[in-house]
N, C-alpha and C positions, 0 to 999 in steps of 0.2 A: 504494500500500500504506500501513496504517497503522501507528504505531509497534508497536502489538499485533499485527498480523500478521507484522511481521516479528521480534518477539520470538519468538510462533511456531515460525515456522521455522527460526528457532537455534537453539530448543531441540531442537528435531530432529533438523538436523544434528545436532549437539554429541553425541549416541550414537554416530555413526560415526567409529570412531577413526581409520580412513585421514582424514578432513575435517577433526578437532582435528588431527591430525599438518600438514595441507596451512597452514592459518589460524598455526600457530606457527611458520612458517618466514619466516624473514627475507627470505634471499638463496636462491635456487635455480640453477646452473647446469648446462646442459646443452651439448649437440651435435648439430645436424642430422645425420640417417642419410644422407643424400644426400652432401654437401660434406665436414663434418665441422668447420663452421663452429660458434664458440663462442657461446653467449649466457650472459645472466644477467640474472635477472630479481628486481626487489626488491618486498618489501610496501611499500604504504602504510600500513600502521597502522603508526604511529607509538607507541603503547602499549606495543610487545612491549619486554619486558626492562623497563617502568617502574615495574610493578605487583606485587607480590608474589601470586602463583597467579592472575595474569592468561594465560586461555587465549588470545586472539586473538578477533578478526573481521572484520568487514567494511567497510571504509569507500564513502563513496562524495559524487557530486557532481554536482548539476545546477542549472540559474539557478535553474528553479522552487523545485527544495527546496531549496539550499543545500549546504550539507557539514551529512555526516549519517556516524552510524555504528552498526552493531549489535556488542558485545562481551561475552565472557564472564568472570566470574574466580568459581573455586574457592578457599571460605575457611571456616573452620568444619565441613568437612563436605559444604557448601552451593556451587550453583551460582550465580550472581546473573549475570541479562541483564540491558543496559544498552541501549535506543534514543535514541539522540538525533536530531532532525531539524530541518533549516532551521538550521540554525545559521550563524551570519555568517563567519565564519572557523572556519580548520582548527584552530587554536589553540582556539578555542570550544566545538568539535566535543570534543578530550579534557579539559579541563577539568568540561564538563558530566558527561564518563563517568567520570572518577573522583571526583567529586563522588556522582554517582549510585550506583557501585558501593560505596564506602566508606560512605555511609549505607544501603546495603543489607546491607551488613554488618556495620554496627555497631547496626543496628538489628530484625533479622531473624533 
């Protein structure tokens, strides 16, 4: 996929509010119906809570691409998607996206 495809598809998503609900959640815990064994399962986006009307997204990682990420934030009014891809480190990966969002929003 390309950065623009999956800008894309965030944007998409991003009208279904079950989906914005699911992407701003941190920590989620639940219970097997079976046992009744505990789990808890955490984001990786590292973003949530950094950003001011930062919605959430997607992170992700593989040798080929690198650490990559798709993310949202509401500001002005305005929704601003941010792709980043191949990026060298996870540190890389959110500096390019707030980088990227903040100039989309100071400029947009």
């Amino acid at each position: 996929s390309s950065a623009l495809d999956l800008a894309k598809m965030l944007r998409y998503a991003m009208k279904d509010d079950l989906f914005r609900q699911i992407i701003q959640t941190g920590t989620y815990s639940f219970s097997c119906l079976s046992n009744g064994r505990g789990f808890t399962v955490y984001s990786t986006d590292d973003m949530l809570g950094q950003m001011s009307g930062f919605l959430g997204g997607k992170t992700g990682w593989t040798t080929l691409a690198g650490h990559c990420f798709a993310g949202a934030m509401r500001k002005n009014g305005k929704t601003y998607i941010s792709v980043v891809l191949g990026c060298a480190s996870s540190e890389s990966r959110w500096r390019d996206t707030r980088t990227l969002l903040n100039y989309g929003a100071a400029n947009y």
